[in-house]
C-alpha positions as CSV (number, residue, x, y, z in Angstrom):
1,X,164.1,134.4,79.6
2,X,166.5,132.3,81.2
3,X,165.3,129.8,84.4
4,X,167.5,128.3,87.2
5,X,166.2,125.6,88.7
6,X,168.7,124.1,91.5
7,X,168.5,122.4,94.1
8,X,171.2,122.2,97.1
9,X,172.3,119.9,99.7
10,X,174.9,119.7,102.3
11,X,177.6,116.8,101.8
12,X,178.0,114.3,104.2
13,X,181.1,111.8,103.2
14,X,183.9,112.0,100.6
15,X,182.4,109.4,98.5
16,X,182.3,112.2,95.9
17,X,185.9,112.8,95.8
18,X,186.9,111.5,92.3
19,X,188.2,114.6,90.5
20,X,189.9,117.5,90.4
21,X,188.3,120.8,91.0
22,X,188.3,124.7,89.3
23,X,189.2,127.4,91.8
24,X,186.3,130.3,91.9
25,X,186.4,133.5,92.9
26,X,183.1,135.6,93.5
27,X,181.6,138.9,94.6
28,X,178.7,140.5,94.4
29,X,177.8,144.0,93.3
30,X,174.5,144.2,94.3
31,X,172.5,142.1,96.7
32,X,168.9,142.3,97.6
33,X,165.4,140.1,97.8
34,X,164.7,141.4,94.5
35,X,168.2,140.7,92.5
36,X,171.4,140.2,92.9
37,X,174.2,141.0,90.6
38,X,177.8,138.9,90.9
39,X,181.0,138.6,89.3
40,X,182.9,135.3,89.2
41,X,186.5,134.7,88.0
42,X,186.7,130.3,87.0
43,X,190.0,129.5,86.4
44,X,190.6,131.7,82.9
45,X,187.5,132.8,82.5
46,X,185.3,135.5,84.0
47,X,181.4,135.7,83.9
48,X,179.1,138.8,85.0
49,X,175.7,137.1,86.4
50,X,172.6,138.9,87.6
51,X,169.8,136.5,88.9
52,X,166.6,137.7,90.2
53,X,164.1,136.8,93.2
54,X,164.5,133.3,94.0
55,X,160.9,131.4,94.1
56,X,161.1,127.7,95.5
57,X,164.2,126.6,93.6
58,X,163.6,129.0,90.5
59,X,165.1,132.3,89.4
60,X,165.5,134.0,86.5
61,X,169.4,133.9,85.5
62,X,171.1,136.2,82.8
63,X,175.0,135.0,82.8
64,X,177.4,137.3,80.0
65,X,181.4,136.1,79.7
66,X,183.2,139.1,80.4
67,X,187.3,139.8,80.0
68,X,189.2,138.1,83.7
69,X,191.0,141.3,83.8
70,X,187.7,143.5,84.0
71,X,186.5,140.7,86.5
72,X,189.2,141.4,88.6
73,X,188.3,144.8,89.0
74,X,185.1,144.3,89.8
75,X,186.0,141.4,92.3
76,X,187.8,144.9,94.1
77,X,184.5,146.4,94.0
78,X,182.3,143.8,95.2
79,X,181.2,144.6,98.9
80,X,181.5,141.7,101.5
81,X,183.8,138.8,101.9
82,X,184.9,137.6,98.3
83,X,183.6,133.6,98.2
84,X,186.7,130.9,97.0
85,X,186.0,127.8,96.7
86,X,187.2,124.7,94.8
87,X,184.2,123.4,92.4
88,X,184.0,119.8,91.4
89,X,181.8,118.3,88.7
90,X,180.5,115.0,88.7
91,X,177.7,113.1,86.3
92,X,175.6,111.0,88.9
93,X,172.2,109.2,87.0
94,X,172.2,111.1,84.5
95,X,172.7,114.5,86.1
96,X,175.8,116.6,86.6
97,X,176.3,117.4,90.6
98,X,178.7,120.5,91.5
99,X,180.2,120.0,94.7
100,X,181.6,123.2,95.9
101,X,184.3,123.1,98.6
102,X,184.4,126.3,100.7
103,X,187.7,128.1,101.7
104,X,188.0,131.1,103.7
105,X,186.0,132.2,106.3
106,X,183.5,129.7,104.6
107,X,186.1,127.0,105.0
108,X,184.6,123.4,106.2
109,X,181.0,124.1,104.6
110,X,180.7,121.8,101.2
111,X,177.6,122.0,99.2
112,X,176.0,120.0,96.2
113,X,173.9,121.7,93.6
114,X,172.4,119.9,90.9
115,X,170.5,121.5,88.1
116,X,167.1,120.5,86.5
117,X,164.9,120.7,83.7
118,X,161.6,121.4,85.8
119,X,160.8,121.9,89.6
120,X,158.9,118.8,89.8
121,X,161.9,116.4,88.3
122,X,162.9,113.7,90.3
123,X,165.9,112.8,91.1
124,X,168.4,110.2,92.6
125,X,170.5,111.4,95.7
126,X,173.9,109.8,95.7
127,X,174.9,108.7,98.8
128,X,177.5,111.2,99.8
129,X,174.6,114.1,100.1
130,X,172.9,114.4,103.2
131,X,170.0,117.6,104.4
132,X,168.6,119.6,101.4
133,X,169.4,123.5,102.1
134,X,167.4,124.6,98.9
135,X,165.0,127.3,101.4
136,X,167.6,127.8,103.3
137,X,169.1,131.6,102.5
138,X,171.9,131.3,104.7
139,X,173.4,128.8,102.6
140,X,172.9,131.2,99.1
141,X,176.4,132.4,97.9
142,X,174.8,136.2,98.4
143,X,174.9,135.6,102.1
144,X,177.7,133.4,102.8
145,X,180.0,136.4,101.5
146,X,178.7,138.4,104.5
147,X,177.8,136.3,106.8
148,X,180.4,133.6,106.6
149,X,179.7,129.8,107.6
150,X,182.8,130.3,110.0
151,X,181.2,133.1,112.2
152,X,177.9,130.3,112.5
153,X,180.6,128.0,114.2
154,X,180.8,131.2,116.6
155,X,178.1,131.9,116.9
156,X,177.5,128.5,118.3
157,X,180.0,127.9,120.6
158,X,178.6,131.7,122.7
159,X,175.4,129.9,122.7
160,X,176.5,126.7,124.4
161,X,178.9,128.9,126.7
162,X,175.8,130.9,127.7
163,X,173.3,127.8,128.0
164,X,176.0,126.5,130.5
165,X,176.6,129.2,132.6
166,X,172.9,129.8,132.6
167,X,172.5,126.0,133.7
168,X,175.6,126.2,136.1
169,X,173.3,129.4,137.7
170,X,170.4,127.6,138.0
């Protein structure tokens, strides 16, 4: 059986900024607590991945390569927003860090992931990664392609409207 075990953190700075990145293109087929089921298209290749309940930072993970030209088809099936973003890699001690840039109604959110070996290995932040969102579900791929990180901005900006005119009331 094949483990994930992945971390995540927001990025803070650009310090990481010392390659070019791989346009991605995912959907998902199915999405639920239980499993989900996503297609991703990475530059010219194309990859069928079904991962199953997420427990701390582990899943199960079962990734096949599949033809871009069926991936396409299935992108057209996926329900939700499709997730682009531009995926860089970069080894940092000892460990290879994917910093994805979101576009689309995700643009502005960019996220680190790094893989490990075991829940319990340590590791050594670089500096350019700031608040761990490993817990957080809002920040899972799943999510973000329907309930995009632009609508939280939103979202946001009615709550502070309302807090004010509730404070201008008062």
């Amino acid at each position: 059986m094949a483990i994930e075990i992945e971390r995540k953190f927001l990025v803070v700075s650009d310090g990481w900024r010392t390659t070019d990145g791989m346009l991605y293109r995912q959907g998902y087929l199915n999405r639920d607590k239980m499993r989900t089921v996503r297609v991703r298209q990475a530059g010219d290749q194309a990859f069928l991945t079904i991962k199953g309940k997420t427990t701390g930072i582990s899943r199960t993970e079962f990734e096949y390569p599949i033809p871009v030209n069926d991936a396409e088809e299935l992108l057209a099936l996926c329900d939700g927003t499709l997730i682009e973003k531009i995926r860089h890699k970069i080894v940092y001690a000892g460990l290879t860090w994917e910093i994805d840039e979101f576009l689309g109604d995700n643009a502005g959110l960019v996220v680190a992931e790094v893989e490990l070996t075991s829940a319990e290995q340590a590791i050594e932040l670089p500096t350019w990664v700031g608040v761990e969102v490993s817990n957080d579900p809002k920040y899972y791929n799943s999510n973000l392609s329907t309930n995009p990180f632009l609508s939280w901005q939103a979202m946001d900006e009615e709550r502070m409207l309302e807090r004010s005119s509730l404070a201008g009331i008062a």
